[in-house]
N, C-alpha and C positions, 0 to 999 in steps of 0.2 A: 163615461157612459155613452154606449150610442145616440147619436142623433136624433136616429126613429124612438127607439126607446125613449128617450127624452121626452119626446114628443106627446108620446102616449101615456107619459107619467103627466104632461101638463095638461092631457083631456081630461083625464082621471078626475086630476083635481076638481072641475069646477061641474062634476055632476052631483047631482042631486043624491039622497043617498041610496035609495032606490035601484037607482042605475049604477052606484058601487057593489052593491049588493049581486048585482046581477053580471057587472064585470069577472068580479072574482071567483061566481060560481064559475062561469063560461074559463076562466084560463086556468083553476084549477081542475076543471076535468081537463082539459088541453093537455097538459102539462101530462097528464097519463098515456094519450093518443100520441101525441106528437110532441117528442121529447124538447126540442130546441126552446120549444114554447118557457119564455121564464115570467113564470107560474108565481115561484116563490120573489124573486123580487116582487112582485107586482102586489102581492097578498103581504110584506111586511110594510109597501108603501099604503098600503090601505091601514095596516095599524096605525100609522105615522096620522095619517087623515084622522083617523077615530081618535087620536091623541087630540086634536084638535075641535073635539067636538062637530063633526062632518059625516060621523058614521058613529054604530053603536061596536064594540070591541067582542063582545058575545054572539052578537046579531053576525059580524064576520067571522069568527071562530066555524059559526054553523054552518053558513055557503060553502066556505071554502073546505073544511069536515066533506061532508055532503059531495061538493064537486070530486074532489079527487077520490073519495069512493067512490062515486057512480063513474070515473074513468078508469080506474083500476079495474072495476068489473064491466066494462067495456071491452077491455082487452081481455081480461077473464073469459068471456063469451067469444070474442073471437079464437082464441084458444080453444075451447070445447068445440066451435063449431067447425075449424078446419083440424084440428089435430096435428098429425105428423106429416100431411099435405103440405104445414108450414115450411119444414125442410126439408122440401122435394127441389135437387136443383135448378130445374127447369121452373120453376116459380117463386111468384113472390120477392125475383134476382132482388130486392133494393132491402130485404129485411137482414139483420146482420145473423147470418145463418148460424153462425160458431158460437157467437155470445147465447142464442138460445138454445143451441143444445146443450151448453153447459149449464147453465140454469135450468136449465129444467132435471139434468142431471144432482143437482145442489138439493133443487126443490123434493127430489125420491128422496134425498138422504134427511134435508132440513126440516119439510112440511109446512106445517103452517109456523113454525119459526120465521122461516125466512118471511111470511105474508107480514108477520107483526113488525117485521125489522124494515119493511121495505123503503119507506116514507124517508127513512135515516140512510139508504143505499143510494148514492147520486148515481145518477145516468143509469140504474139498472131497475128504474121502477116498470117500465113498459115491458120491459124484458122479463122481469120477474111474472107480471101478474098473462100476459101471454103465455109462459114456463108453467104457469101454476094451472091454465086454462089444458093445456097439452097433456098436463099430469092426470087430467080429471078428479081432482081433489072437489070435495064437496064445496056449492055453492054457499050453504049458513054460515060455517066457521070459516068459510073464507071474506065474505062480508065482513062478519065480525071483528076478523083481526085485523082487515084495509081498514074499517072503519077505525078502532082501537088507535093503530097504528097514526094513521091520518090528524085524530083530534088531539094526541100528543104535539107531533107534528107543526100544526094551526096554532096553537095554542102559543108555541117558543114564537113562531111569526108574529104573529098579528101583537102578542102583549111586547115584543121588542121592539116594535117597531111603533107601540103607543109610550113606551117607556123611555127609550133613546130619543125620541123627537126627529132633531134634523140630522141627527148620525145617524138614522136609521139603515143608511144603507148597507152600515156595518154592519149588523145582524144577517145581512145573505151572505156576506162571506165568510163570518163564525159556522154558520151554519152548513156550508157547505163545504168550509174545510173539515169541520166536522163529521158530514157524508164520508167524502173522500176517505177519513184515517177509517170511517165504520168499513169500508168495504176494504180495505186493505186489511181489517184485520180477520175479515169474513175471507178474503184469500189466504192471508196464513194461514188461517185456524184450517180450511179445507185440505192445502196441502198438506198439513203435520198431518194432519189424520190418514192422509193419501200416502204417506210413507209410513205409518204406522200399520196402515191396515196390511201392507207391502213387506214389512219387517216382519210381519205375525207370519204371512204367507208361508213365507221363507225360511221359516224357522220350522216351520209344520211339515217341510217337506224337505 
């Protein structure tokens, strides 16, 4: 583990719970804004805390719920409010331009699918809920699915990381190798349909 990271796991520790509470709101909306941010280690070291009586295990479920909705529809909004400005190439140069036209390409076909799978897609949370902003898909059932999506999400963190104790840290990397196979199969599944839909053409004509 990093250093820094370290570090910041051994402030963590000796806050009150209060200021756990409010850590973990704060990194998991992060964690929607600005990807690198690790979000999720930081919220399964917090179950780990509430295993030890430091924090309530419910009382984190609901920041961390909470946070990472109110970041997903952060980027949600910035999505509606710049649109297709996003991928103008003259702007914006540092956003990864390619990743969100395709996603938001997914997003016509998937809808609010893909909003409910997102929390389980690594490295494509920012990019989806931006994609989904672009699409202009309604603001309620987009909520609802971050949110849905989210408290399943919290839920594997926070109670793995009260249940494993000091192997806690195991649970980010289940969890993440876990992402990882989700979105690889969300790229198969897209490609067969993508030569499917290409074989029907073809046959049509």
């Amino acid at each position: 583990m990093a250093e820094w990271l370290s570090d910041i796991l051994d402030w963590i520790a000796v806050l009150s719970p209060v200021w756990i509470y409010g850590v973990v709101f704060l990194v998991s909306w992060l964690e929607n804004v600005v990807p690198p941010v690790p979000g999720d280690l930081l919220v399964v070291f917090a179950g780990y805390l509430a295993g030890l009586g430091k924090a309530e295990p419910m009382m984190l479920v609901a920041v961390a719920t909470v946070g990472g909705t109110a970041g997903f529809m952060s980027m949600f909004a910035v999505g509606r409010r710049l649109g297709n400005a996003v991928l103008a190439p003259d702007r914006f140069r540092w956003l990864p331009k390619e990743r969100i036209g395709r996603a938001r390409n997914h997003v016509s076909r998937w809808g609010y699918t893909l909003v409910a799978a997102n929390r389980f897609l690594s490295g494509l949370r920012s990019v989806i809920s931006l994609s989904v902003g672009m699409s202009e898909k309604r603001a309620g059932p987009t909520v609802l699915f971050s949110f849905a999506s989210s408290l399943v999400w919290c839920v594997l963190l926070v109670y793995g990381g009260v249940y494993l104790g000091t192997n806690w840290e195991k649970v980010s990397g289940w969890l993440q190798a876990w992402g990882w196979a989700m979105t690889g199969t969300l790229v198969v599944v897209v490609l067969l349909r993508y030569l499917w839909v290409r074989r029907q053409r073809q046959r049509l004509h």
